[in-house]
VONUNU-810275 format. One record per residue (C-alpha): residue number from 0; x, y, z. Coordinates in nm, 3 decimals, decimal comma. Example, Ala and Ser with C-alpha at 12.3 -4.5 7.8 and 13.67 -1.06 7.14 Angstrom:
     n        px        py        pz
     0     1,230    -0,450     0,780
     1     1,367    -0,106     0,714
//
This chain:
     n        px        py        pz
     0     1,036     0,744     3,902
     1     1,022     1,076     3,935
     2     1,371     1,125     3,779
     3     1,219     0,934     3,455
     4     0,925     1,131     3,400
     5     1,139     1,437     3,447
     6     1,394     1,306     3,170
     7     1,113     1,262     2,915
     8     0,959     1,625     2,958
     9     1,343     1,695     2,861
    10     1,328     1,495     2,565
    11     1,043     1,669     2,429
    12     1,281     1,936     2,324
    13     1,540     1,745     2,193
    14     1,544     1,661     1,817
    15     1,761     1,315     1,760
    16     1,910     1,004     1,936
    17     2,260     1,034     2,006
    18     2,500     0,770     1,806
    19     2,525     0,528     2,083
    20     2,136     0,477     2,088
    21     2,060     0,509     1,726
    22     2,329     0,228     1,697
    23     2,114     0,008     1,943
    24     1,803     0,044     1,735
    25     1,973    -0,027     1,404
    26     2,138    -0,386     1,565
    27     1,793    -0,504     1,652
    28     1,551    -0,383     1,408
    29     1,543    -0,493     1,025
    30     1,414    -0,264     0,767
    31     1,098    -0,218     0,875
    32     1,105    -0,166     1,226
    33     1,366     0,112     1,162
    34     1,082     0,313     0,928
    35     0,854     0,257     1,263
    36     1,108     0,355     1,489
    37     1,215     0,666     1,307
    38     0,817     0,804     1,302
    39     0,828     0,799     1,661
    40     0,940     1,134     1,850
    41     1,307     1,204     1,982
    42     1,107     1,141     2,353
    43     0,929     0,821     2,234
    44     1,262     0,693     2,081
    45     1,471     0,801     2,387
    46     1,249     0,596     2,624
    47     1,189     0,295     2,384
    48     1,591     0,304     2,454
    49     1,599     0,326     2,753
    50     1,355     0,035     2,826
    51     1,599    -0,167     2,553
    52     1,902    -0,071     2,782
    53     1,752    -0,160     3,062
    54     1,648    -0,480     2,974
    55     1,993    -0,534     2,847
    56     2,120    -0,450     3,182
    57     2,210    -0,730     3,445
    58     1,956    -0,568     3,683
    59     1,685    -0,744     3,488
    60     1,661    -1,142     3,485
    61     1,591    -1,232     3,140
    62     1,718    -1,598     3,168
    63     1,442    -1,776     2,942
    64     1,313    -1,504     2,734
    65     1,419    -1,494     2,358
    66     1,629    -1,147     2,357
    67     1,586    -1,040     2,006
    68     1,198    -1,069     2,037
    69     1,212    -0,881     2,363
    70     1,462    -0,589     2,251
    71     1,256    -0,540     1,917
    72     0,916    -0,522     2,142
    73     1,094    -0,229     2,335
    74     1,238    -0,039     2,080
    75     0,890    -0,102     1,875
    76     0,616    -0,057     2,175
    77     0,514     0,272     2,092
    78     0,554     0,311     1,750
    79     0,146     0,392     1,776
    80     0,233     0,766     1,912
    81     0,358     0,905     1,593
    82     0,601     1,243     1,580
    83     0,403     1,570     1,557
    84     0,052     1,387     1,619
    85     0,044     1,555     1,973
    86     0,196     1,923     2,094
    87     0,435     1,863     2,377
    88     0,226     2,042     2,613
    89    -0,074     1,831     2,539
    90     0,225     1,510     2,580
    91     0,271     1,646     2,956
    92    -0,069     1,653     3,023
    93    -0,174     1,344     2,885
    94     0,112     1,191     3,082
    95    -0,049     1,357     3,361
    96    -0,378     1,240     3,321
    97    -0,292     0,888     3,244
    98    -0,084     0,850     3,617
    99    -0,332     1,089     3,846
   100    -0,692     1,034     3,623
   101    -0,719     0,776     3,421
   102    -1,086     0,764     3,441
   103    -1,112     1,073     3,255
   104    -0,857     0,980     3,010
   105    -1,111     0,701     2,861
   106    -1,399     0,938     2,894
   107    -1,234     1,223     2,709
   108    -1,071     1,037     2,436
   109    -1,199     1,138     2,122
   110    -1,088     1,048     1,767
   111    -1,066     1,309     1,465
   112    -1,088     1,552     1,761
   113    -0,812     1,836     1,807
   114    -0,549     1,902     2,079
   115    -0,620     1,737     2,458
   116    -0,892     1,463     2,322
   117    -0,697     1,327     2,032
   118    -0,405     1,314     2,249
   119    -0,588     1,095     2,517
   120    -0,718     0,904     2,194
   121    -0,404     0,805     2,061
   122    -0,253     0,734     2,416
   123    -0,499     0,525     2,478
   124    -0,512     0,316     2,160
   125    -0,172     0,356     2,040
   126    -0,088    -0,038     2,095
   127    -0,352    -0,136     1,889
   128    -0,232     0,136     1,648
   129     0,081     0,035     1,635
   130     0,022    -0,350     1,621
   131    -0,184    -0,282     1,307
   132     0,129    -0,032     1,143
   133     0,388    -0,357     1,212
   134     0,177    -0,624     1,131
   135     0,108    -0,445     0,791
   136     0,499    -0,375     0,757
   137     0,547    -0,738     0,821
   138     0,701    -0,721     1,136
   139     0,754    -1,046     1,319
   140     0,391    -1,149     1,480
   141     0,549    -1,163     1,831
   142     0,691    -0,864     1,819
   143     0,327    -0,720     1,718
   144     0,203    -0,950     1,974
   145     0,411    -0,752     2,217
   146     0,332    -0,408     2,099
   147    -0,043    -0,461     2,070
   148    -0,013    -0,597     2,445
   149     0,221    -0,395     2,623
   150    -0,025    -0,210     2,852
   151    -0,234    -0,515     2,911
   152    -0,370    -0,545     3,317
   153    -0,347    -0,941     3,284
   154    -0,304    -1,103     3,664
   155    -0,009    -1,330     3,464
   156     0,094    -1,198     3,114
   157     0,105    -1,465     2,810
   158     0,511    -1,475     2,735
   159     0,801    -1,393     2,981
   160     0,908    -1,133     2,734
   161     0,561    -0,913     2,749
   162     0,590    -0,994     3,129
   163     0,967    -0,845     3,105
   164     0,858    -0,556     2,876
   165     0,575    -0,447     3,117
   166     0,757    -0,419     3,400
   167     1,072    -0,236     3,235
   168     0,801    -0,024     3,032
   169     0,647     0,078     3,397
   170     1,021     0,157     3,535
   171     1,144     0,385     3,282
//
């Protein structure tokens, strides 16, 4: 875990995907979902990869789950945190407060507010934000489905693939 979170504080600095992952994204996402994809940031591209990959991987049993649906939901599940909304440093601590105080994170979030509030804002609604910017791109309503869901606390989630996507979202 902590290797992840270290790898993403890296990413923050780097600018684009290399060809291997930029081909991934391009397989699995039509027209549309590539304009999404490319207004995340390198970090929020790199670990929408990297929960792709994973699932991809024979560590996770995906027997049952439709594979497109699921690989477009990871590539596509943050696609509410857009590139240059938040300053890296803000990105850290927002990461920060969301593991160690997440109380404060929903008492602090603020919309049309600058640096650390807006920051908690759009981490805390960017599902719902980026539900809405699919479904009005036209992107497939399970796919939105899976975006507007992904951080859901359900007991037993609605589809195996937001089930999947959940747990691979937590792990990476």
């Amino acid at each position: 875990m902590f290797l992840a979170a270290w790898q993403r504080v890296i990413g923050l600095f780097r600018r684009r995907l290399n060809k291997t992952d930029r081909q991934l994204a391009e397989s699995y996402l039509d027209e549309a979902g590539l304009f999404l994809f490319n207004q995340m940031s390198y970090a929020d591209q790199k670990h929408a990869v990297t929960v792709a990959r994973y699932l991809l991987s024979e560590k996770v049993d995906t027997s049952g789950a439709n594979m497109s649906l699921l690989i477009q939901g990871a590539l596509l599940h943050d696609v509410g945190k857009v590139k240059g909304e938040i300053s890296w440093w803000n990105r850290i601590r927002v990461g920060l407060i969301r593991r160690y105080l997440p109380r404060l994170r929903d008492k602090r979030a603020k919309r049309g507010e600058k640096g650390l509030g807006h920051a908690l804002y759009v981490d805390l609604h960017h599902p719902d934000r980026g539900a809405y910017m699919a479904q009005s791109l036209g992107v497939d309503p399970s796919v939105v489905f899976l975006i507007r869901h992904h951080h859901d606390d359900a007991k037993e989630p609605a589809t195996i693939e937001l089930a999947l996507l959940q747990s691979a979202d937590a792990k990476n």
